[in-house]
C-alpha positions as protocol buffer text, in pm:
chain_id: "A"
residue {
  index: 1
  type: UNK
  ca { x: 0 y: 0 z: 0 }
}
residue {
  index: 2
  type: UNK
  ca { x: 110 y: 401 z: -113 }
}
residue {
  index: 3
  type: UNK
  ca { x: 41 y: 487 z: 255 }
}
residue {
  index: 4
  type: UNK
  ca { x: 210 y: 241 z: 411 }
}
residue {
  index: 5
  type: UNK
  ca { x: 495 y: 411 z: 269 }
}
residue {
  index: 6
  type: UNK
  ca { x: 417 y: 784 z: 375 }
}
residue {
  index: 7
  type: UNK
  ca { x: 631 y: 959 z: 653 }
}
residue {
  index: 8
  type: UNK
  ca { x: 409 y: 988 z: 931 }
}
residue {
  index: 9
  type: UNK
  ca { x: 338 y: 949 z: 1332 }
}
residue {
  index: 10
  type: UNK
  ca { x: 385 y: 1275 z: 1547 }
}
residue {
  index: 11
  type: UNK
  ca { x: 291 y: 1403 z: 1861 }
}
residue {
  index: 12
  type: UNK
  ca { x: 208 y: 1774 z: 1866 }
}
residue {
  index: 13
  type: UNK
  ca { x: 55 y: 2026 z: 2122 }
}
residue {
  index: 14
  type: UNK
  ca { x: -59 y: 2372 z: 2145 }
}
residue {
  index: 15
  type: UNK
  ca { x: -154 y: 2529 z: 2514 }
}
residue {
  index: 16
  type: UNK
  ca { x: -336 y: 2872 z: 2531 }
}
residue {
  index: 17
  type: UNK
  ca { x: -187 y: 3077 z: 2795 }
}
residue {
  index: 18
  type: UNK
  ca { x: -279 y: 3396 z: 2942 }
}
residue {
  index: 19
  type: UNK
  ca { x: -31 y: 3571 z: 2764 }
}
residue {
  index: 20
  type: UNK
  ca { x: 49 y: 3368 z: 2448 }
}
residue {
  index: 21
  type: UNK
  ca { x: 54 y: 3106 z: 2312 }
}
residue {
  index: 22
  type: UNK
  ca { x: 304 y: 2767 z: 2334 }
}
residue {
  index: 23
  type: UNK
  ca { x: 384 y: 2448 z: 2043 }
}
residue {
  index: 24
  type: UNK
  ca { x: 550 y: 2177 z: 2087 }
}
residue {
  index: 25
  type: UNK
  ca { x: 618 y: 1863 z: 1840 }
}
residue {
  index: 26
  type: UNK
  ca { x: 866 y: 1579 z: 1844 }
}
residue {
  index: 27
  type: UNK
  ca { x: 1113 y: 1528 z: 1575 }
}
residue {
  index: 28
  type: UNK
  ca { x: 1002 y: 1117 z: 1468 }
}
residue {
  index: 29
  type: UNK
  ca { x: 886 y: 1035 z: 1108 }
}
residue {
  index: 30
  type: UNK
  ca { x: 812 y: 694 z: 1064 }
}
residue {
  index: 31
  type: UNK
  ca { x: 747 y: 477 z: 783 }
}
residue {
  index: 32
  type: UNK
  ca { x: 542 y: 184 z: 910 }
}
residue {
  index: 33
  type: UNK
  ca { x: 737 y: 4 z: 1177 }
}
residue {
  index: 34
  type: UNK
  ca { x: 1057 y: 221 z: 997 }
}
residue {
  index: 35
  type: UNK
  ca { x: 1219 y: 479 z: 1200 }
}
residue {
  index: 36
  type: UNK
  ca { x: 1250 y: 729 z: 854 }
}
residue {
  index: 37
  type: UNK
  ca { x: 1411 y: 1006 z: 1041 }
}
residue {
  index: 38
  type: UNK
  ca { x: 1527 y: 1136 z: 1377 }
}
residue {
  index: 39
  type: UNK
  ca { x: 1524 y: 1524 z: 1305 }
}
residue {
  index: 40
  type: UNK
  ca { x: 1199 y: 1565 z: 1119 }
}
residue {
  index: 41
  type: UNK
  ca { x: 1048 y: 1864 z: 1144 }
}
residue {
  index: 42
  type: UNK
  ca { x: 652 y: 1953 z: 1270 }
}
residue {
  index: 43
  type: UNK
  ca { x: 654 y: 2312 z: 1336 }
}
residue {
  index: 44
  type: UNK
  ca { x: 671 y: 2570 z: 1130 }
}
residue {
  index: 45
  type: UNK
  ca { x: 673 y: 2961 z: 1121 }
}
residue {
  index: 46
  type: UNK
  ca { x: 373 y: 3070 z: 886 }
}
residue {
  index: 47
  type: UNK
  ca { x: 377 y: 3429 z: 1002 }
}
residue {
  index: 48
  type: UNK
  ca { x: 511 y: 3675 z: 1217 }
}
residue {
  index: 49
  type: UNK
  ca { x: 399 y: 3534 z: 1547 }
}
residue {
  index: 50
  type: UNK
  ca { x: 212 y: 3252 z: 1407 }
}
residue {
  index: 51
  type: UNK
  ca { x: 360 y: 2889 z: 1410 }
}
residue {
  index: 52
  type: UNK
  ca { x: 164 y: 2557 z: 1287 }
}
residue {
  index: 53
  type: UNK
  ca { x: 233 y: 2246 z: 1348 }
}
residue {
  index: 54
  type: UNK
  ca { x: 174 y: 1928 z: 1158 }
}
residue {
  index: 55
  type: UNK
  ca { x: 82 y: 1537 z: 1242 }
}
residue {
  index: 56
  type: UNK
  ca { x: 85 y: 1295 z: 925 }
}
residue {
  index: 57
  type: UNK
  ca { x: 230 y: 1289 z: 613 }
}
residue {
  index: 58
  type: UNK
  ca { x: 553 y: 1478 z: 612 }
}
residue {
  index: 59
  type: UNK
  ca { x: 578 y: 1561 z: 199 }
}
residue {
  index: 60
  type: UNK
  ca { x: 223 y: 1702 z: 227 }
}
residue {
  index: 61
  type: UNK
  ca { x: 325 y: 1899 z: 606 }
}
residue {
  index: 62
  type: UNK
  ca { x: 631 y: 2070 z: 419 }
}
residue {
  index: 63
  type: UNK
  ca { x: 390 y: 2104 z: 121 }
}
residue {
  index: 64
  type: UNK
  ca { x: 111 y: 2273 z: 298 }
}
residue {
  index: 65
  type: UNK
  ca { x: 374 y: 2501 z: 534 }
}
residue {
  index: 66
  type: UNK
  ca { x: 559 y: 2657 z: 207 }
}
residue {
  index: 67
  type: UNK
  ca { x: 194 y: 2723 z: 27 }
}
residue {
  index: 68
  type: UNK
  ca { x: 87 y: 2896 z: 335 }
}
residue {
  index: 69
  type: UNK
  ca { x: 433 y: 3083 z: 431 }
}
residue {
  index: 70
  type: UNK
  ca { x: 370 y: 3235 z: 92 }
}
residue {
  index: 71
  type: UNK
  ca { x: 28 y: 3326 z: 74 }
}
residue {
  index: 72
  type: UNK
  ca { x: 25 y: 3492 z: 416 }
}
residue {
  index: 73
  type: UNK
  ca { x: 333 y: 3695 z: 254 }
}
residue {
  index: 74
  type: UNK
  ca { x: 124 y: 3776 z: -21 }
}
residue {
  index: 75
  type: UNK
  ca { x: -178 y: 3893 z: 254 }
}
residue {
  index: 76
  type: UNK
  ca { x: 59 y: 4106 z: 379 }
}
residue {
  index: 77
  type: UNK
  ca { x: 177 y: 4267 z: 91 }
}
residue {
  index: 78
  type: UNK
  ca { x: -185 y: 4316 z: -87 }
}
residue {
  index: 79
  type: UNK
  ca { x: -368 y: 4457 z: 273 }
}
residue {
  index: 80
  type: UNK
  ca { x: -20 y: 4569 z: 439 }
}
residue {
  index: 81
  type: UNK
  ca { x: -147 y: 4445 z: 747 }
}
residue {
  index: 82
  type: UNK
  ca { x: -40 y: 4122 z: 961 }
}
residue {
  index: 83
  type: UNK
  ca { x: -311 y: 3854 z: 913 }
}
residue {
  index: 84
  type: UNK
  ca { x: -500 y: 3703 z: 1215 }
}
residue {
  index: 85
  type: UNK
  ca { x: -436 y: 3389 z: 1347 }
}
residue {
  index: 86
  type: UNK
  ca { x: -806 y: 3288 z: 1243 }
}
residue {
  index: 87
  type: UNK
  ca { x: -711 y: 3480 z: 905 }
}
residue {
  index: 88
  type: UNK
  ca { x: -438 y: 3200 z: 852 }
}
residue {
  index: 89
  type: UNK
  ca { x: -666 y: 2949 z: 1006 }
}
residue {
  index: 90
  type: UNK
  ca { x: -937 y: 3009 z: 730 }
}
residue {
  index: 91
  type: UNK
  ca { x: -751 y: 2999 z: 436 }
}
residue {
  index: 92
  type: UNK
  ca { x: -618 y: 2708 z: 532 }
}
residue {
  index: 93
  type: UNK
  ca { x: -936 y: 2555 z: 612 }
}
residue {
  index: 94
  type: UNK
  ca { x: -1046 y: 2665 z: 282 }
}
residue {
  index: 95
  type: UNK
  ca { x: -729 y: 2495 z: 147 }
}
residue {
  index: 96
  type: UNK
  ca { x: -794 y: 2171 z: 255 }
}
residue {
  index: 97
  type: UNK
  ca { x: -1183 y: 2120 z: 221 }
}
residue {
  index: 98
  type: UNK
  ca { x: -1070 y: 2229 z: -161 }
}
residue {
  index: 99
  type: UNK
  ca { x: -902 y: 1947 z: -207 }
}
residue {
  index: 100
  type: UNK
  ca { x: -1126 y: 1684 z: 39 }
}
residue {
  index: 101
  type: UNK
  ca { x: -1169 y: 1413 z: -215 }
}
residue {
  index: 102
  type: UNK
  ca { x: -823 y: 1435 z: -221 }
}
residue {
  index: 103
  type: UNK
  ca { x: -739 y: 1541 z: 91 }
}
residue {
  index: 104
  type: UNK
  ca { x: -339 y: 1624 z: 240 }
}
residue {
  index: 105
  type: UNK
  ca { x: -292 y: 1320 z: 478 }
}
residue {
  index: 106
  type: UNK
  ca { x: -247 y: 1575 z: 753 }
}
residue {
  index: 107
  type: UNK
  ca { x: -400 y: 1740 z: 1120 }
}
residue {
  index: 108
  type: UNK
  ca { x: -275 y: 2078 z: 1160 }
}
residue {
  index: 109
  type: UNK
  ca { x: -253 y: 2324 z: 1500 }
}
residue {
  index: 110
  type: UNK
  ca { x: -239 y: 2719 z: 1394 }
}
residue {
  index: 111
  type: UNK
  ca { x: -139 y: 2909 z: 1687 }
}
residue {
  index: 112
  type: UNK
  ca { x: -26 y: 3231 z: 1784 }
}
residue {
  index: 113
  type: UNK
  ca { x: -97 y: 3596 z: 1901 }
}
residue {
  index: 114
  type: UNK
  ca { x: -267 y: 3899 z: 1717 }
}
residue {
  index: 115
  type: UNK
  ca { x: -475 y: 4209 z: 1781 }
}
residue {
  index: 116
  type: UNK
  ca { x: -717 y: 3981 z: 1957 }
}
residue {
  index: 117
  type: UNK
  ca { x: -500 y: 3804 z: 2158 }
}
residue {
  index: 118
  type: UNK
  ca { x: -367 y: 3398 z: 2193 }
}
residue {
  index: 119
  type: UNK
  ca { x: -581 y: 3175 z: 2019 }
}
residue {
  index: 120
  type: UNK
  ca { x: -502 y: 2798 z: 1891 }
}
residue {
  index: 121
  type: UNK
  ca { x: -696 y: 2653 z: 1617 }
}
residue {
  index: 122
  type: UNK
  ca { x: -721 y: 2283 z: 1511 }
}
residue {
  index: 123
  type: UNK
  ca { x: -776 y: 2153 z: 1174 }
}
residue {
  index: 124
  type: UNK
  ca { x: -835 y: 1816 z: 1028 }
}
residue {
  index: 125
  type: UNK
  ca { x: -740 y: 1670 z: 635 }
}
residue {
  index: 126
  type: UNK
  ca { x: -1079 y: 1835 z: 517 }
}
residue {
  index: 127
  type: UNK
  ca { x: -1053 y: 2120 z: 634 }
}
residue {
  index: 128
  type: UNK
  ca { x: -1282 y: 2116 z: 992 }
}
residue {
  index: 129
  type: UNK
  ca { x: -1148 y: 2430 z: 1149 }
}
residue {
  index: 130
  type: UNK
  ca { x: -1203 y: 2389 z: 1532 }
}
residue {
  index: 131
  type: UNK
  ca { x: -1065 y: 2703 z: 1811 }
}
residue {
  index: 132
  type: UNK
  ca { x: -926 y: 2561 z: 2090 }
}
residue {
  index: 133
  type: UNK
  ca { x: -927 y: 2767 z: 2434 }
}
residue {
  index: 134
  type: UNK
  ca { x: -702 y: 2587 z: 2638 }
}
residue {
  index: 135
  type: UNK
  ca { x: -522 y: 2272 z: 2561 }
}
residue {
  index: 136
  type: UNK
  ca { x: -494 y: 2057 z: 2247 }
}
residue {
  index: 137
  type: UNK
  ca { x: -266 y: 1735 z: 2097 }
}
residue {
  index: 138
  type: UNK
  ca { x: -278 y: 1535 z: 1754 }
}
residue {
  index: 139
  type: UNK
  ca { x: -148 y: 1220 z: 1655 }
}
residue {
  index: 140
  type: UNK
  ca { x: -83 y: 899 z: 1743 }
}
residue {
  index: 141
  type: UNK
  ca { x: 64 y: 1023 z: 2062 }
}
residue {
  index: 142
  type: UNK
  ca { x: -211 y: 1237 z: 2160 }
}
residue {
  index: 143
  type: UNK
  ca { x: -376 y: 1006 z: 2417 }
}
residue {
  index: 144
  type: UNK
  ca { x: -100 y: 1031 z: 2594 }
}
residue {
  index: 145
  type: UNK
  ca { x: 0 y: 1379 z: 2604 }
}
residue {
  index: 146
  type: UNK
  ca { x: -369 y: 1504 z: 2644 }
}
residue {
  index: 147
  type: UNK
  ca { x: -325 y: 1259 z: 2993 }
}
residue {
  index: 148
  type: UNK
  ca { x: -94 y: 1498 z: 3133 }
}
residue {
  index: 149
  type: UNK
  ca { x: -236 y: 1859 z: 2974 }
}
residue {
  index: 150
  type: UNK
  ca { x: -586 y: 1753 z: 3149 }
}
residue {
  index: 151
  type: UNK
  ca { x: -387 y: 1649 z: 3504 }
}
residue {
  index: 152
  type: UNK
  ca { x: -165 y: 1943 z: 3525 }
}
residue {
  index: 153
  type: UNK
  ca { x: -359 y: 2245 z: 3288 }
}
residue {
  index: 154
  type: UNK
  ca { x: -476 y: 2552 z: 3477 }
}
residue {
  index: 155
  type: UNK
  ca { x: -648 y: 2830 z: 3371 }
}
residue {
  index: 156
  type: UNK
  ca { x: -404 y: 3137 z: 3372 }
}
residue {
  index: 157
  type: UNK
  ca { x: -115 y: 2926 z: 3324 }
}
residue {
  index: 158
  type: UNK
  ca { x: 234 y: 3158 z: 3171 }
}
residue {
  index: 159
  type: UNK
  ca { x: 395 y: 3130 z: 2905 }
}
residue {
  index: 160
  type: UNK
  ca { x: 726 y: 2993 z: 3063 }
}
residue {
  index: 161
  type: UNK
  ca { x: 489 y: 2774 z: 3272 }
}
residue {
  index: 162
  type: UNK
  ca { x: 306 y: 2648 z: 2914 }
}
residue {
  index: 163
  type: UNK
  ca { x: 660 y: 2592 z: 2853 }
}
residue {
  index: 164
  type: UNK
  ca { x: 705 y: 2323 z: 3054 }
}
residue {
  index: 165
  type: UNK
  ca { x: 360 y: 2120 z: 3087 }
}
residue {
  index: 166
  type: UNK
  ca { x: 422 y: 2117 z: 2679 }
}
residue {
  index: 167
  type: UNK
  ca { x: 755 y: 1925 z: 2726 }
}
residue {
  index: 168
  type: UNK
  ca { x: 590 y: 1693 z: 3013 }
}
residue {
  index: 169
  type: UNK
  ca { x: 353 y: 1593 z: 2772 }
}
residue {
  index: 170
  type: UNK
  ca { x: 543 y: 1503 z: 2473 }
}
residue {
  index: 171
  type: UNK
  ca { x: 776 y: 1351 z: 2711 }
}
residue {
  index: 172
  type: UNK
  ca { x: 510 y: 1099 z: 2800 }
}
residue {
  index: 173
  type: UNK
  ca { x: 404 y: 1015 z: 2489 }
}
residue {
  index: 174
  type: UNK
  ca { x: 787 y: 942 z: 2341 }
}
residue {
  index: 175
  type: UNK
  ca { x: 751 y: 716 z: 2636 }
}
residue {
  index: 176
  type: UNK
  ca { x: 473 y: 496 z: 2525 }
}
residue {
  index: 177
  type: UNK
  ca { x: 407 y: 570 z: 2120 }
}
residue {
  index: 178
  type: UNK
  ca { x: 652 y: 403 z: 1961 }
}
residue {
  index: 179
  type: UNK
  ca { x: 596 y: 668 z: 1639 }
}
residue {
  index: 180
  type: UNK
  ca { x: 701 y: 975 z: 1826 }
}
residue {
  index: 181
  type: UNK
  ca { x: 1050 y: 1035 z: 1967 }
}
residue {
  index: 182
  type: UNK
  ca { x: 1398 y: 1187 z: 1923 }
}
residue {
  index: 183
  type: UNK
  ca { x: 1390 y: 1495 z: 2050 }
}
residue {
  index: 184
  type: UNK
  ca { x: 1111 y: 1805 z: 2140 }
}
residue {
  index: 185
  type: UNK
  ca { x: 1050 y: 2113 z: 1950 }
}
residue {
  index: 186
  type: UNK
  ca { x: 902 y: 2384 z: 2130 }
}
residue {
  index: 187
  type: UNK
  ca { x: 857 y: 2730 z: 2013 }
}
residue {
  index: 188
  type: UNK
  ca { x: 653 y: 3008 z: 2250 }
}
residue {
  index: 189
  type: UNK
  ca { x: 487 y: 3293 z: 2110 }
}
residue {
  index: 190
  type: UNK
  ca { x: 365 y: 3606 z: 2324 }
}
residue {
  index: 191
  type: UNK
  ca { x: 309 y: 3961 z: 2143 }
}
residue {
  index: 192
  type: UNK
  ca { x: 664 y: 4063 z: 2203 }
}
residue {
  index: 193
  type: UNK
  ca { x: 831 y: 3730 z: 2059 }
}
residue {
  index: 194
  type: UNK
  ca { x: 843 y: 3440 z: 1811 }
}
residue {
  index: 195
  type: UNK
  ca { x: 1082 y: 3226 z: 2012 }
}
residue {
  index: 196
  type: UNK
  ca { x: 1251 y: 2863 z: 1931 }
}
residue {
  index: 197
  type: UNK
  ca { x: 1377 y: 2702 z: 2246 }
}
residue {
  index: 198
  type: UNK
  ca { x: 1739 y: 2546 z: 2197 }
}
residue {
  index: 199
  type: UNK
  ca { x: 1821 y: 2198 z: 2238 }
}
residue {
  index: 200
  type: UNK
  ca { x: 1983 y: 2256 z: 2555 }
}
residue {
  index: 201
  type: UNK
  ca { x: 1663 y: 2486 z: 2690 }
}
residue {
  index: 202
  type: UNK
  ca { x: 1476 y: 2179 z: 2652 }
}
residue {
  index: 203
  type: UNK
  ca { x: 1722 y: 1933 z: 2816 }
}
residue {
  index: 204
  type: UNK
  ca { x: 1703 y: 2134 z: 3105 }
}
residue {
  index: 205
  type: UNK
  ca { x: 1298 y: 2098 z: 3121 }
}
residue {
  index: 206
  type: UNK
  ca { x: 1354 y: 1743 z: 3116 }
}
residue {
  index: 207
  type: UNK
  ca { x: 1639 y: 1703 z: 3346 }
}
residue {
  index: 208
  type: UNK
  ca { x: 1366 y: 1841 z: 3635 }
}
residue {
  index: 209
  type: UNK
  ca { x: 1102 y: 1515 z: 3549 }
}
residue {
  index: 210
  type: UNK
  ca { x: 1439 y: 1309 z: 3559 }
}
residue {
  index: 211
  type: UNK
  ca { x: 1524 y: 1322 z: 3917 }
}
């Protein structure tokens, strides 16, 4: 089977904090039972303080991030104005219920902060356009990380605090899906900031559930 040959298996997260917004993926493609890479990537800046990030396929992920890097660009340029985070949300949206009978084999989390604030929105391979207000995971490790969002999530949680519950919970699920591993991305986004944590930011998250 074509799919059985796709790049795919993820765990991502997005957490809705009272001032911003925080993503997290980790860096596993698989292909089947195949370990297909170890530094994949599954988030991606789409705008200025807008990151998405992507479960599934990982040809139609990179796909869908370059068409949409470019046509925010072009939003920009035509209205000279930043778009929203629902803006981005939309046309993707529209994107992918364009193409339903042929749909991306993706699930996609657009998040970040605008004029109205931190908002995360999730969106499925057809284009259902859901807005999260708190705490949301895709993939096959999802069950897993949504197990320790729901434990430890409070409302009026921090960014640096987001931070860390993000990392907890796709430490978990590294633990038990065998499709998600190698490493955490995490990138936190308030109105002042787009910002990637480094590898050794991260380490140092982990090194506190270690002990």
């Amino acid at each position: 089977m074509l799919q059985d040959k796709v790049y795919k298996g993820t765990t991502t997260v997005g957490i809705v904090c009272r001032d911003g917004v925080v993503m997290a993926t980790e860096k596993r493609a698989t292909m089947g039972h195949f370990i297909a890479s170890k530094r994949a990537r599954k988030i991606y800046q789409v705008s200025d303080r807008v990151a998405m990030t992507t479960a599934g396929s990982v040809g139609d992920a990179q796909f869908l991030a370059r068409l949409i890097k470019v046509e925010m660009n072009l939003y920009e340029a035509q209205k000279e104005k930043r778009p929203t985070v629902r803006a981005i949300a939309t046309m993707t949206s529209n994107l992918l219920h364009s193409t339903r009978y042929f749909p991306y084999l993706v699930q996609l989390l657009i998040g970040g902060v605008d004029e109205n604030g931190a908002s995360v929105f999730s969106i499925d391979p057809i284009g259902g356009a859901i807005e999260e207000t708190d705490i949301v995971a895709t993939g096959s490790g999802s069950p897993m990380a949504y197990g320790v969002l729901e434990d430890a999530y409070t409302e009026g949680l921090t960014v640096d605090e987001a931070v860390e519950l993000a990392v907890r919970a796709i430490n978990s699920a590294m633990k038990r899906d065998s499709a998600s591993g190698d490493g955490i991305d995490v990138v936190k986004i308030t109105p002042e900031m787009y910002y990637e944590l480094r590898k050794e930011e991260v380490e140092q998250i982990l090194s506190k559930f270690r002990k």
